[in-house]
C-alpha positions in Angstrom: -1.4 46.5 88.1 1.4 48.8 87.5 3.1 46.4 85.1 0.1 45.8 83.1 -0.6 50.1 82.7 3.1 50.3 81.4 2.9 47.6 79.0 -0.4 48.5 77.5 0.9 52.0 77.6 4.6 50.6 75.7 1.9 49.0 72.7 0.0 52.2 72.4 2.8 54.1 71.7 4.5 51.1 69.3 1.3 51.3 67.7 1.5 55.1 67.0 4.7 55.0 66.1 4.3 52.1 63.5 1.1 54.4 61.5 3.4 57.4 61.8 6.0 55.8 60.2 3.5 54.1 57.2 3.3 55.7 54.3 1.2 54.6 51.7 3.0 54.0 48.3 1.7 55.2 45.1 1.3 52.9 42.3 3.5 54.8 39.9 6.2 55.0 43.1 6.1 51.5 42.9 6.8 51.1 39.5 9.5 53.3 39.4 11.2 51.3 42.5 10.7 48.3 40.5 12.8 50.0 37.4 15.0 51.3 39.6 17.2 48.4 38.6 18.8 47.7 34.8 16.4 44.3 34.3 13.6 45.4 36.4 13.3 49.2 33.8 13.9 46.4 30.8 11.6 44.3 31.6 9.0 46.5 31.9 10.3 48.2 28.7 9.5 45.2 26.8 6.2 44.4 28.3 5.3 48.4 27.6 6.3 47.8 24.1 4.3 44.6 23.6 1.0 46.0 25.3 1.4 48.4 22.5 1.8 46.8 19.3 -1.0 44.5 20.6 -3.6 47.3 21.1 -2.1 48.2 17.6 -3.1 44.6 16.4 -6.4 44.6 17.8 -7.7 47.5 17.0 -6.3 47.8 13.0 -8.0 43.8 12.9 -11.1 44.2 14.4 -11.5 47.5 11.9 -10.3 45.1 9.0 -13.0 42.2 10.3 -16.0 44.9 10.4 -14.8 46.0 6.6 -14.8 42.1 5.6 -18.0 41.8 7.3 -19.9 44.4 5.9 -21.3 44.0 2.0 -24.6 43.9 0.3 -27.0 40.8 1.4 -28.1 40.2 -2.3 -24.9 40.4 -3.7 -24.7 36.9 -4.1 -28.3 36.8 -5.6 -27.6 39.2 -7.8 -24.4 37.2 -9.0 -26.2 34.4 -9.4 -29.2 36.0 -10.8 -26.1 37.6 -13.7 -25.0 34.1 -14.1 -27.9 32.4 -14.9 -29.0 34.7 -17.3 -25.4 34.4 -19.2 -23.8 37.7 -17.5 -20.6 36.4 -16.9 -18.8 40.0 -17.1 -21.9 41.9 -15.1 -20.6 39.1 -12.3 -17.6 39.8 -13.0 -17.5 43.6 -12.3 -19.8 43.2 -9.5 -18.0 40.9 -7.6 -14.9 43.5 -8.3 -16.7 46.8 -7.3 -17.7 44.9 -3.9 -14.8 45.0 -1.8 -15.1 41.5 0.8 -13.4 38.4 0.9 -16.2 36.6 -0.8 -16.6 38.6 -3.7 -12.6 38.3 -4.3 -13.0 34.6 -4.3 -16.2 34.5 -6.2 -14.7 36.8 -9.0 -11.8 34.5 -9.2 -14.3 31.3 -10.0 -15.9 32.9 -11.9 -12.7 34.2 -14.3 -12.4 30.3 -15.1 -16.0 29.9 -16.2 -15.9 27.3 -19.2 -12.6 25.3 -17.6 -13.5 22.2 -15.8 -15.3 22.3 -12.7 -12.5 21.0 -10.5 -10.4 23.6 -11.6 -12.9 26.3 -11.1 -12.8 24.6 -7.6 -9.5 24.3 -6.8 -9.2 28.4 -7.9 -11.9 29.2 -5.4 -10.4 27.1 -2.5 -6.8 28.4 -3.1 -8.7 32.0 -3.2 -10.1 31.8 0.0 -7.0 30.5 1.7 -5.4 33.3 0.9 -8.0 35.7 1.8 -8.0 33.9 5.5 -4.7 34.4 6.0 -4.9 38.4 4.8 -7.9 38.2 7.4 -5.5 36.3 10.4 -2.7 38.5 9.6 -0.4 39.7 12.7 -3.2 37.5 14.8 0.0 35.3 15.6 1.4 38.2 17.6 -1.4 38.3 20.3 -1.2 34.3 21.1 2.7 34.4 21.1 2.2 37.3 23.7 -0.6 35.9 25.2 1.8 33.6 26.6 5.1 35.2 26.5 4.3 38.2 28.5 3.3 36.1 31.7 6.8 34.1 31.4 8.5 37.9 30.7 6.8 38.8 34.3 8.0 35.5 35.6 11.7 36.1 34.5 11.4 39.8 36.4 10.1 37.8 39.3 12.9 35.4 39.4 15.3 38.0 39.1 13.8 40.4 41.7 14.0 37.2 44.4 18.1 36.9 43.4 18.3 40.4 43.9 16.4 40.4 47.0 18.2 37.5 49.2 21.9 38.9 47.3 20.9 41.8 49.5 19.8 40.0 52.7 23.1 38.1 52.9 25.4 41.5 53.6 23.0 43.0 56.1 23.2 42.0 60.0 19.8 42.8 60.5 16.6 43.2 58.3 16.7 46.5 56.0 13.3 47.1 53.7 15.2 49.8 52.4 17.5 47.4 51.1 15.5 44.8 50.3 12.5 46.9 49.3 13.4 47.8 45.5 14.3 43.9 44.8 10.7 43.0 46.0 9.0 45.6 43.8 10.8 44.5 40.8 9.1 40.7 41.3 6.2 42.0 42.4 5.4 44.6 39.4 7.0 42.8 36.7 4.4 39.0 37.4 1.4 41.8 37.6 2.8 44.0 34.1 3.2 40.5 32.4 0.1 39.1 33.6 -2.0 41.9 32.2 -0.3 42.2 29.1 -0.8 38.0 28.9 -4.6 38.2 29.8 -5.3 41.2 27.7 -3.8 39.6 24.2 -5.5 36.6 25.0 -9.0 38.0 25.3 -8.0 39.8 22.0 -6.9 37.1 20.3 -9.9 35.0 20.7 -12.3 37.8 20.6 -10.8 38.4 16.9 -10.4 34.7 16.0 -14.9 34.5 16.9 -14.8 37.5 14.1 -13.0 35.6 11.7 -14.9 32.3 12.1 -18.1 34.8 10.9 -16.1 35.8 8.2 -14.7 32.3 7.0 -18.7 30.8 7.7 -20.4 33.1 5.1 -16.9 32.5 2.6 -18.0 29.0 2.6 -21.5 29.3 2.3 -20.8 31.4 -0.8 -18.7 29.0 -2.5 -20.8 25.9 -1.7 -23.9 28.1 -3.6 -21.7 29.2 -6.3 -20.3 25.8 -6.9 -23.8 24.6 -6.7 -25.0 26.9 -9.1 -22.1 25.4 -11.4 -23.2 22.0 -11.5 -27.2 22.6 -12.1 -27.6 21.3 -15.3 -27.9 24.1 -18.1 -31.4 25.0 -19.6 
């Protein structure tokens, strides 16, 4: 009965002494410990830097999509409504005052009114491949870091492991002080890529939905003015 009283007293006091001795770590202690090191404080550099430029990217986009999305509903009424009755300039200046990618392409066709249809076609097509590509601009940046940052985290990973068991090998017994900073670097680094990965993917698609608007209502304005083009003249 004795030997049972000391032992349960011997775990009540490991146990007090293993919560006086936890401390609970900060999250910004934790990142520190992890760029403690020369590749842990780069990689985290470089995952800081691309977080940045992709909020940059997603942000100056989406404000670039909502410009190319906004316009006039009857402006392509009130084109055709110019062309029909002979306007061509009135089209002209319209689609110039009206600053979207349709109008661009639509006052391109119409500057080739009286060559042959194809070539007005051709004109309006290569139009509105350029003005996709001004829309998708930098867009490349959020999928290459979509799946780039994630491999980034992996590589600090990796390299916090080597650093980790390079440590355990010296010591004759088990050290978290030693092996503590190692461990932080893998850990932070995989969850720092992984955000920066998951974040520019939602962005990227998010804007690529926004562009697919866009690019719908291009079309749909080129397929009318085209079909406007081949109704046979009065």
């Amino acid at each position: 009965m004795k030997t049972i009283f000391i032992m349960q007293i011997a775990e009540d006091t490991a146990a007090v002494g293993i919560e006086e001795n936890y401390k609970e770590v900060a999250i910004w202690q934790a990142i520190a410990d992890a760029g403690s090191d020369f590749m842990g404080m780069l990689i985290l550099l470089v995952l800081t830097g691309m977080s940045f430029y992709a909020v940059y990217v997603f942000v100056e986009r989406l404000l670039a999509l909502k410009r190319a999305s906004k316009g006039d509903p009857n402006f392509l009424s009130q084109v055709k409504d110019y062309l029909s009755d002979g306007k061509v300039e009135e089209a002209k200046n319209l689609c110039v005052r009206t600053d979207s990618p349709s109008a661009r392409m639509l006052e391109k066709g119409i500057s080739r009114l009286g060559k042959p249809v194809d070539i007005v076609a051709s004109t309006i097509d290569n139009t509105g491949k350029l003005e996709i590509s001004r829309l998708e601009q930098r867009l490349s940046f959020l999928a290459t870091a979509a799946g780039a940052a994630p491999m980034i985290g992996f590589l600090g990973t990796t390299i916090g492991m080597i650093k980790t068991f390079h440590a355990m090998k010296n010591l004759d017994s088990l050290d978290l002080g030693t092996i503590a900073p190692g461990i932080m670097t893998a850990m932070v680094t995989t969850v720092a890529g992984l955000i920066v990965g998951i974040l520019a993917y939602m962005g990227y698609n998010y804007l690529i939905s926004k562009i697919s608007k866009v690019v719908y209502r291009m079309e749909n304005d080129a397929m009318e003015f085209m079909d406007l083009l081949h109704k046979p003249s009065k």
